[in-house]
N, C-alpha and C positions, 0 to 999 in steps of 0.2 A: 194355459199356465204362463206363469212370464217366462217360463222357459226353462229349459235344463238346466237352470243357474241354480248353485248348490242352495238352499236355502241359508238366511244369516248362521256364523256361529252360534250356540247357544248361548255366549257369552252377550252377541250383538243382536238376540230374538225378541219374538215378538208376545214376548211374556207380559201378561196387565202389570204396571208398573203399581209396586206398595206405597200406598200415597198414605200408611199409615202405619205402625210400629205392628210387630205381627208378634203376639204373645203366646205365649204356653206350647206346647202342642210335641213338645221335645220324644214323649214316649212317640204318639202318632207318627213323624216325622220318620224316626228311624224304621218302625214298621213298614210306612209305605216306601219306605229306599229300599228296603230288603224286598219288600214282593214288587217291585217294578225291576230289581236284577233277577226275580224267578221268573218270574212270570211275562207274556208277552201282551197279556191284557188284562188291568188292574182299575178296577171301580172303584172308588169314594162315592159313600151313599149315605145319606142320613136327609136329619128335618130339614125344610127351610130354613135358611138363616145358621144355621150349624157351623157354616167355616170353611162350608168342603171346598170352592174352589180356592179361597185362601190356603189353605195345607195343599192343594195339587199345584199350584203355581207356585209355593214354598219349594217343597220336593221336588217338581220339574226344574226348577233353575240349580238346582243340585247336578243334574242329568249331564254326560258328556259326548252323545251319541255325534257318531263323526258329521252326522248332515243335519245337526242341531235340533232344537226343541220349538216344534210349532203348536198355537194357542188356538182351537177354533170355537169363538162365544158363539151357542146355538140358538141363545134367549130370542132375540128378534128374526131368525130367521120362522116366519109364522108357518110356510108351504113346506112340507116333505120333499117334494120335485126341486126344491132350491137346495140338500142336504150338499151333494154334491158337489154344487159352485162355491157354497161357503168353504167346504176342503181346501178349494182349488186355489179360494178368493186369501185365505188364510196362509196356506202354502208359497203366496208369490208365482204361481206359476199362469204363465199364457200360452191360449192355444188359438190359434185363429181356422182352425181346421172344422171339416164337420163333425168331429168327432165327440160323442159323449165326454162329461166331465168324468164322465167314471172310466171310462178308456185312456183319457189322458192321464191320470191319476197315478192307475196304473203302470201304463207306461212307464215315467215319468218318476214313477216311485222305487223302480226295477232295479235293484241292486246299491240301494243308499242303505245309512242307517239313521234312524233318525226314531224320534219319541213324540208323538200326536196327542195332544191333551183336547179331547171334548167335553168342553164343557157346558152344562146347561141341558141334557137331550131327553129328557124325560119326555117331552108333546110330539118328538119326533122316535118314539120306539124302535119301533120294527123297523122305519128306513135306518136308523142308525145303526141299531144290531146287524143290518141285510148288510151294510155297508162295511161294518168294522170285520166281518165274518170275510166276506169277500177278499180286503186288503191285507189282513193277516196270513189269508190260506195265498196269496200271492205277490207276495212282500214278506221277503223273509226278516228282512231286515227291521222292519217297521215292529214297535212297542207302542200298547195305545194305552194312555192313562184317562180313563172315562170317569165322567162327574156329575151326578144325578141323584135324584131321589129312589129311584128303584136299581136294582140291576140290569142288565141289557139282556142278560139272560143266553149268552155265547158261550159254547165251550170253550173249555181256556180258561176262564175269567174267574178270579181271584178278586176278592169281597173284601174291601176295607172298610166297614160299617164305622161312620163315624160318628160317636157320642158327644155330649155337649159338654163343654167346657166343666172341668170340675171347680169345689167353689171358691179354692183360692185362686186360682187363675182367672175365672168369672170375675173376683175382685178387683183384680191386678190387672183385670182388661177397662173394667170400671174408672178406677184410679186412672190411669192412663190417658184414656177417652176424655174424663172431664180435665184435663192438663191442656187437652189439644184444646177444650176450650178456653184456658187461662184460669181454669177454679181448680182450688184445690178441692180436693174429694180423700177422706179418710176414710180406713180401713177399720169400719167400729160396726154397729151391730144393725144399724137401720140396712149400710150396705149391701153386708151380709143376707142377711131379711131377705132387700129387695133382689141381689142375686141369685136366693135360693127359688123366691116365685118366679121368675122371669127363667127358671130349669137351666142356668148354663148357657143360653143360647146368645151368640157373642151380636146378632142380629139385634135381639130383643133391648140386651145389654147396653148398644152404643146407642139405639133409640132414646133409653131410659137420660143416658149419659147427654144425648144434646137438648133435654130437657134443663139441665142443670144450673142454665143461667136463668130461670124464672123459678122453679122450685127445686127446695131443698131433698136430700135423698129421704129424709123425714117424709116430706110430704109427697114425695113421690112414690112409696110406699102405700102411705094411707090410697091416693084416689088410684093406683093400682089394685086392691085389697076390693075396696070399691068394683071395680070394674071386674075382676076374678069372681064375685059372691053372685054376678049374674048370670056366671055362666056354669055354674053347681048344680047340685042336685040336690042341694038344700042341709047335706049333712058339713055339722061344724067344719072338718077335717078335709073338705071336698076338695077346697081350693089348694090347701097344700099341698093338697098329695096328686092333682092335676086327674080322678078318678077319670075314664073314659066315657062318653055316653055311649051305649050301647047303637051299634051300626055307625056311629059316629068316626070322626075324627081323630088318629092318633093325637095322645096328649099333648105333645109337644108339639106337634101340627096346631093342636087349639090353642097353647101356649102362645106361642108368637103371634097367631092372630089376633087373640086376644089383647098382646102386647102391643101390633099394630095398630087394632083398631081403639085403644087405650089413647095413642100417639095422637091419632088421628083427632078422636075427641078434644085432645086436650089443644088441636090449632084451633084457631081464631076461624070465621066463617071464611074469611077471604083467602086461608093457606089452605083450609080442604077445598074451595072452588077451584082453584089451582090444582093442587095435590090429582083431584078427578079431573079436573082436562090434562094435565102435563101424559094421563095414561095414553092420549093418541099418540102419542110417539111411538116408534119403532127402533130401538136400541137408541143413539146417542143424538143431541139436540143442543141449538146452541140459543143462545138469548133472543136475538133476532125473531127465532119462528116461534120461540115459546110468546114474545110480546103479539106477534098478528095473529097466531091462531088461539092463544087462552084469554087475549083481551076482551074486553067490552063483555053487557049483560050482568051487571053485578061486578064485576072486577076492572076499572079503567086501566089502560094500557100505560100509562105512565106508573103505574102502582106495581105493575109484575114485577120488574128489578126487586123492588124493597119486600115481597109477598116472597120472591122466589129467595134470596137471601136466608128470610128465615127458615125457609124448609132446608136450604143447605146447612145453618146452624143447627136444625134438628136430626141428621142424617135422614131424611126423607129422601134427598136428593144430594147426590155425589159430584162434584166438579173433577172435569180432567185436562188437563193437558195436549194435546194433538197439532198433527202437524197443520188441521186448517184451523186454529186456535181454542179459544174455551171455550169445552164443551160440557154439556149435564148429561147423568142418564139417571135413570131408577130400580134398586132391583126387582127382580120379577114380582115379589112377594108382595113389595109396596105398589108396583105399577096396577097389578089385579084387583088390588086392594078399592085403589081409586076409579079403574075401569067398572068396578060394581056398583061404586058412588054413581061415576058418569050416566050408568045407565040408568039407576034409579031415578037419578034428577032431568029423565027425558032429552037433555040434551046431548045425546051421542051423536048423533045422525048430522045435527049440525056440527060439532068441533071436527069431523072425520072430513065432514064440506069442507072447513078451514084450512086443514093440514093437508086437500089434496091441494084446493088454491094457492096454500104457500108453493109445495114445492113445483107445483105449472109455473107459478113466474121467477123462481129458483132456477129452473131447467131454462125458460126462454133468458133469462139475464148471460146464464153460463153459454149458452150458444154464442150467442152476441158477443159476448167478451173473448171466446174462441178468437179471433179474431183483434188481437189485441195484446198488449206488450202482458197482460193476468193469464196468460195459459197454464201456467204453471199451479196459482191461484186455484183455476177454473176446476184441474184435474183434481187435484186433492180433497177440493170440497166436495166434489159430485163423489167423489170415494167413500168420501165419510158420511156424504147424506144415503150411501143406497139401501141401505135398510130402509128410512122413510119413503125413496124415491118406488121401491116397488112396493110398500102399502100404497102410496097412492096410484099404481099402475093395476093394484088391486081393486082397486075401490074403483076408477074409472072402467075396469071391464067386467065387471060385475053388477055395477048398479042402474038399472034400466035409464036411458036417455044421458048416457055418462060416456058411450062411445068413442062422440070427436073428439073426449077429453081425450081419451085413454089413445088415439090416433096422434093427437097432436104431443103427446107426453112421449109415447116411443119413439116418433119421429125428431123429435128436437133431440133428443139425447144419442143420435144419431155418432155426435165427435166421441160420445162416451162407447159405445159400444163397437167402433169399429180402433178406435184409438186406445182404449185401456185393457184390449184383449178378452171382452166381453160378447164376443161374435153370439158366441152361440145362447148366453141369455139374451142378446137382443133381438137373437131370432124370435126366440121364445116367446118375446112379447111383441114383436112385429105382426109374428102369425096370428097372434090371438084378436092384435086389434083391428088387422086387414079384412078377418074373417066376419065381423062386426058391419050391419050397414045401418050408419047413424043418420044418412040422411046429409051428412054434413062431408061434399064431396074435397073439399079442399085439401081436411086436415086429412082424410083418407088417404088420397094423389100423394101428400107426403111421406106417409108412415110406407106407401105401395118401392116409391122408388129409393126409400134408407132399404127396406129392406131387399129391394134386387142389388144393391150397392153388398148389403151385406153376404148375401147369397156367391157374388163373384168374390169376396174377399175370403171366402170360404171354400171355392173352386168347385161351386156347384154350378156350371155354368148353364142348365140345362132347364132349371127354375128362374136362375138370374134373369134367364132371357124371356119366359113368359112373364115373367112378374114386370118387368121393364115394357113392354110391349102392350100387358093392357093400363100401365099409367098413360105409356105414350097415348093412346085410343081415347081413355076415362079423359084425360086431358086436354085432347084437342075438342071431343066430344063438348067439356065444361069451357070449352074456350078458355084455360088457364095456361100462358103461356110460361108462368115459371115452373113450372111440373113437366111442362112439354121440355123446356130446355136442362131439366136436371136426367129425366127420362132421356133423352138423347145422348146428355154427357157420357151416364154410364151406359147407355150399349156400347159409346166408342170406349171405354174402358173395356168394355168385354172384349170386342176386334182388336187389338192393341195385347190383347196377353192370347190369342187364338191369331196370333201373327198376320193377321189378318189387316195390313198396316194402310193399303190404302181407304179402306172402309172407313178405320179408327182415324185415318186422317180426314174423310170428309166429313164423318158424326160429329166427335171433337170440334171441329172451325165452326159449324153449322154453330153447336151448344156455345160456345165463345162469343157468338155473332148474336146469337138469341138474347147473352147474359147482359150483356152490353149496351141492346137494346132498350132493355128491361131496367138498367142500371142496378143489375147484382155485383159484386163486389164482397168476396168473402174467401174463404181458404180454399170453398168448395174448386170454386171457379180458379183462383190461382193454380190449383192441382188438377183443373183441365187443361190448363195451358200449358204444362210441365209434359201434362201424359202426350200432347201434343206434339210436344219437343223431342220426345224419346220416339214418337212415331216416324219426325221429318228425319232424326237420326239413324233410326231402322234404315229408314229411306235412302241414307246416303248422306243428308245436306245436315252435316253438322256445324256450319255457320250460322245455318235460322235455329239450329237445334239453342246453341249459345245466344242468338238475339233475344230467343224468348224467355231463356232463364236468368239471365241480364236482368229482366225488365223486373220477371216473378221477383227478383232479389233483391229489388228497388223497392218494388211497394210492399215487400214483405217489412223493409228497413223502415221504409214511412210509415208503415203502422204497427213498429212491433211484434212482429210475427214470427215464428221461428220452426212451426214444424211443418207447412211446406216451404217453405227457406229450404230448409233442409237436405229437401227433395231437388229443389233446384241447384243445391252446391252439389250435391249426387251427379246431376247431367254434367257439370264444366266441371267434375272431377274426371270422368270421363274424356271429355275432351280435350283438358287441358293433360292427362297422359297420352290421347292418340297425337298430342301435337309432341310430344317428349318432351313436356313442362313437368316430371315425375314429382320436385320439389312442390310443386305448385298443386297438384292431383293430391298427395299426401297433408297438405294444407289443407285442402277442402273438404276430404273425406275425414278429416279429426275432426274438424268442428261437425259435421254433417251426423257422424256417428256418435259424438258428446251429444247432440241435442235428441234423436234418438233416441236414445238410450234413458237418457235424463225422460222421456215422456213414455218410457216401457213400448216405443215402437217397434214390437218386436222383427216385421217386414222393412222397416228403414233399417235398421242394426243389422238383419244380413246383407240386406242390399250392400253395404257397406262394406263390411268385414270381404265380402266377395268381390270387393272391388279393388281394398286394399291389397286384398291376395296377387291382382293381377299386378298392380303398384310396386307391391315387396319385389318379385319375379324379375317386374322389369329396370327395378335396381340392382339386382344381381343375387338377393338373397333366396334360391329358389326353395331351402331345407324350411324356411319360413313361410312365404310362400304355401306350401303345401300342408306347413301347420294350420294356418290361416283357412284354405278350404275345407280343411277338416272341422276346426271349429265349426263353420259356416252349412256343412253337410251334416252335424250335429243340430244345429237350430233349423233345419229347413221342414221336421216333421210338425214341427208346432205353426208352421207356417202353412204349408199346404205341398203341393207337389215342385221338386225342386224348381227355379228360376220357372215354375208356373207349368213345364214341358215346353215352355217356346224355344224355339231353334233361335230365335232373338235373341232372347234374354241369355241363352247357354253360352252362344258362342265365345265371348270373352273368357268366360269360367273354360271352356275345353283349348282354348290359347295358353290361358296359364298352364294350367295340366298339362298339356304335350311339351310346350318350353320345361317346367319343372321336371319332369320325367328326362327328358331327354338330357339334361344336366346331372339329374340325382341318381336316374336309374330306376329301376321297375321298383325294387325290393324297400331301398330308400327311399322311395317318395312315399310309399302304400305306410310305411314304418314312420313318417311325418304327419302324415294323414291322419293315422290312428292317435298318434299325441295329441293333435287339433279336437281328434272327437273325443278325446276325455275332461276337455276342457268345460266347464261350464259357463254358462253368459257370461256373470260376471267377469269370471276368471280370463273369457276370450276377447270383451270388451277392452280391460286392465291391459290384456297384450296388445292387441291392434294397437292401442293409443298408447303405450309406454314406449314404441318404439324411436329411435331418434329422430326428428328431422329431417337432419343431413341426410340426402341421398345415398347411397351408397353410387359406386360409377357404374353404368351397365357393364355388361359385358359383352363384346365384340362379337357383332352378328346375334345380338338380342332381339329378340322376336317385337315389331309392330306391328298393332294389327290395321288392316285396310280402315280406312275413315268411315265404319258402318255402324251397325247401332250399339249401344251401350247396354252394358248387362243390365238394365234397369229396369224396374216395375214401377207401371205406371202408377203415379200417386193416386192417383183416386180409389187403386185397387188397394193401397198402402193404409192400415190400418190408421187413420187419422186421428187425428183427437180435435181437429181441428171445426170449430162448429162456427158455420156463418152464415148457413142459409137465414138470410132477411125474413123472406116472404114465401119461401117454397112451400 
């Protein structure tokens, strides 16, 4: 989870923003506000196209539950086993532990209140019902507003069946839709007409509506009328009255298909060649990938911009807004629609090739840019590509001689999963492609030592280590010696948190000496030489400890880099308090914890907050202080086991405790402590860094501690985001 941090207000949530006037629905509205304060779990259920999540995201943004109103889209999640992390991924929350997403959830969820809108879970039934059952009967506080075509079928659960627009409102939704296109559209009897075949349905409706700059509602009537009479049973009356076929399709189910595939006929050849490739997507897509994987074979790649345009003119396809720019997506209705084209016209197998090849060189760019003043860039986009990014993790472990892909695709995403608090999906797909023998040992060797990297980031040390052990072996075996020197780095990550310091200091120099060799050069390697620094400081010699984070801060400067920077302002924050430079410590663990923070590292943030504690303490404010660990002893469960169990890393944290106790007292520190642990992330972040500057003075006979090691975890163990393996 990103962490105990309260999720946004409902005011500041992560509701789909109405990127269109939202009509009628006044009775509905007030119904479902009434059974979402009965009840603790409330369906919206009806056709495709019907409205439902428009009227749940209407009525959720009404909601004032104190730990706000979160959105989870289930459409592109395609796997059951991923129900879980969409929660998690939706909630904001980071766990870097071994822990299921369904334990941390839990946890995590334990005494909030808050309001859960699913929307989308019809293909994920039973995991959702198993999941919403679970959360209610252990989460008192939690309300789930579910949105689907059926019901989940939970007890509890209160049924908001929702009908299709009536036919004034159908009109007034009509009217509306063609304004957004700049035509006007009256309220007279073709409209009418065409509202009452098309049953209400506001899908059907706006379809009809981005028709309206080539034909009139006249004639969009007629070749609608058209296209209903094929799908009858031959009596005059059939089509108006939408009769069922027998074993068939509810009417309104055939209705808008019909309507779609009306639409559909009515594009040009080159907007359904589109229309059916745009279905390889998985949830949202931006112009770039739609140009390299829908190009070529009938459609030129300079023609999608103007192909893709008009299907946005015809609501075929949606534009949004987002934080890695404009993006497209499709609804379910239309994406299915086109995925039945795609497969008819044989070419499936090929666009599903395309859209894994985009996102492999998607993922190798973002690696590489890791690396580079775009980190910020890098995280946001692989955020928003991960629905594509695990179709094609699908697709490469799945499709015979698709292996190395699927090796080389989890390994590179490496800064993603140990950086964006994605541990235990990375695992997920580490294991799967480790277990894989493709014959292609290289990309193997790397996916072998991301995921022993992962495994200690996650304090299983006991896997970390075999898994580290046979890349080192597969490695020296293949004569590869950049595997050999990533496989070394992290054992000496493991020695270095298993206090184990002179070990971690001969592994470490060995891997530094290898990398050097080799000419690597990336974050990886910067965050071996850090963990380095914190091992010569365990050691005593915190002068080399400063030489080396000097340097990390130089080349991090010359190329832009800032989240092991980060880690290296962490070490001479340390230092520059054992020297009682407190002004100067407090200087460097702001920025150190701002850039944390800013990249959801949840292991750099407390590393921090835990350092500041000792900081606060030893300017004299020890009631702070001791808030400050609390916070700190609040985020350590999403982290793993506190300061990792090293007697290393503790000792600073039990300097400040004894100094703070022995100033405040048993009763009063424990009574500061508990304020810290009510704080959530955010809230503890806001404080550490809102405090002033200016020192406060110590006080007389304040505790320094001997020149020994630094409450620090080594970076490499430190959830990265940072991706630069070159060649590994």
């Amino acid at each position: 989870m990103r962490d105990q941090q309260r999720p946004h207000s409902p005011e500041s949530g992560d509701l789909p923003l109405e990127l269109s006037t939202f009509v009628g629905r006044a009775a509905e509205l007030t119904e479902l506000a009434e059974a979402l304060g009965a009840a603790r779990l409330v369906t919206v259920t009806g056709a495709c196209g019907v409205g439902k999540s428009r009227l749940a995201a209407r009525a959720a943004s009404g909601c004032a539950p104190g730990d706000g109103v979160w959105h989870v889209e289930l459409e592109p999640v395609r796997d059951p086993e991923f129900l879980d992390y969409a929660v998690v991924e939706s909630l904001g929350l980071t766990d870097h532990t071994t822990r299921l997403p369904r334990e941390t959830l839990l946890d995590r969820l334990g005494g909030r209140e808050l309001l859960l809108v699913l929307d989308g879970f019809e293909h994920l039934l039973d995991a959702c019902a198993e999941l919403v059952t679970d959360l209610l009967r252990r989460v008192p506080g939690l309300r789930v507003l579910a949105v689907g075509r059926r019901p989940l079928g939970v007890a509890g659960e209160q049924l908001l069946p929702l009908a299709p627009l009536g036919e004034d409102e159908a009109v007034r939704l009509f009217v509306e839709r063609a304004a957004q296109h700049g035509l006007a559209a009256r309220d007279d009897a073709d409209v009418r007409e065409l509202c009452r075949r098309l049953d209400g349905i506001p899908l059907a409706i706006e379809l009809a509506a981005g028709r309206l700059p080539m034909l009139s509602p006249g004639q969009l009537l007629e070749r609608l009328d058209d296209r209903f009479r094929l799908l009858t049973d031959g009596r005059p009356d059939a089509a108006a009255h939408s009769r069922p076929i027998p074993g068939g399709p509810p009417s309104r189910h055939r209705t808008l298909r019909t309507a779609v595939g009306w639409s559909h006929e009515l594009c040009t050849p080159e907007e359904r060649l589109l229309w059916a490739r745009l279905s390889v997507f998985a949830g949202r897509f931006d112009l770039e990938a739609v140009e390299y994987v829908c190009g070529g074979q009938g459609l030129h790649s300079d023609d999608v911009f103007d192909v893709l345009s008009q299907l946005l003119t015809q609501s075929v396809v949606a534009r949004e807004e987002s934080g890695s720019g404009v993006r497209y997506r499709m609804l379910d209705t239309i994406r299915a629609y086109g995925a039945d084209w795609l497969e008819a016209t044989g070419d499936a197998a090929r666009l599903r090739r395309r859209h894994r090849d985009w996102y492999l060189g998607l993922t190798t760019w973002c690696e590489l840019e890791w690396f580079s003043p775009r980190q910020d860039e890098v995280a946001a986009r692989v955020e928003a590509e991960l629905p594509n990014l695990r179709c094609a993790l699908e697709y490469c472990l799945s499709e015979p001689d698709e292996a190395h892909l699927g090796h080389y695709l989890a390994g590179s995403l490496w800064f993603y999963w140990v950086g964006c608090g994605r541990l235990s999906e990375g695992r997920h797909w580490l294991e799967q492609a480790v277990a894989l023998d493709s014959g292609h040992e290289r990309s193997r060797l790397k996916a072998l030592w991301v995921l022993g990297y992962v495994a200690i980031l996650q304090g299983d040390s006991v896997p970390a280590l075999g898994t580290l052990l046979e890349c080192r072996e597969e490695a020296e075996r293949a004569a590869d010696p950049t595997a050999v020197a990533y496989a070394e780095h992290r054992t000496g990550c493991l020695a270095l948190l298993s206090d184990d310091m002179e070990r971690a200091e001969t592994l470490l120099s060995s891997a530094l000496a290898r990398y050097q060799e080799i000419g690597e050069l990336n974050s990886n390697v910067l965050m071996g030489q850090i963990e380095l620094a914190m091992a010569r400081a365990f050691r005593g010699d915190l002068p080399e400890a400063v030489r080396l984070c000097e340097d990390v801060r130089q080349v991090c400067e010359d190329h832009g880099e800032r989240w092991a920077r980060s880690y290296a302002l962490y070490v001479l924050a340390y230092a520059a308090w054992a020297d009682g430079d407190l002004s100067g410590a407090r200087s460097l663990l702001t920025e150190c914890l701002g850039n944390a923070h800013s990249f959801r590292d949840l292991l750099g943030s407390v590393l921090a907050v835990e350092l500041l504690a000792l900081v606060t303490g030893a300017e004299g404010d020890s009631a702070e202080a001791a808030v400050l660990q609390g916070a700190a002893a609040r985020m350590w469960p999403s982290v793993g086991l506190p300061l990792f169990g090293s007697a290393s890393f503790n000792a600073p944290h039990e300097l400040c405790e004894t100094a703070a106790r022995e100033r405040l007292g048993d009763e009063r520190y424990e009574e500061c402590v508990r304020q810290g642990a009510a704080l959530g992330r955010e809230e503890a972040v806001r404080r550490a860094l809102g405090r002033r500057q200016a020192a406060l003075p110590a006080p007389r006979g304040s505790a320094r501690p001997a020149r020994t090691a630094p409450d620090m975890r080594k970076p490499a163990a430190s959830p990265t985001r940072k991706g630069g393996e070159t060649t590994g």
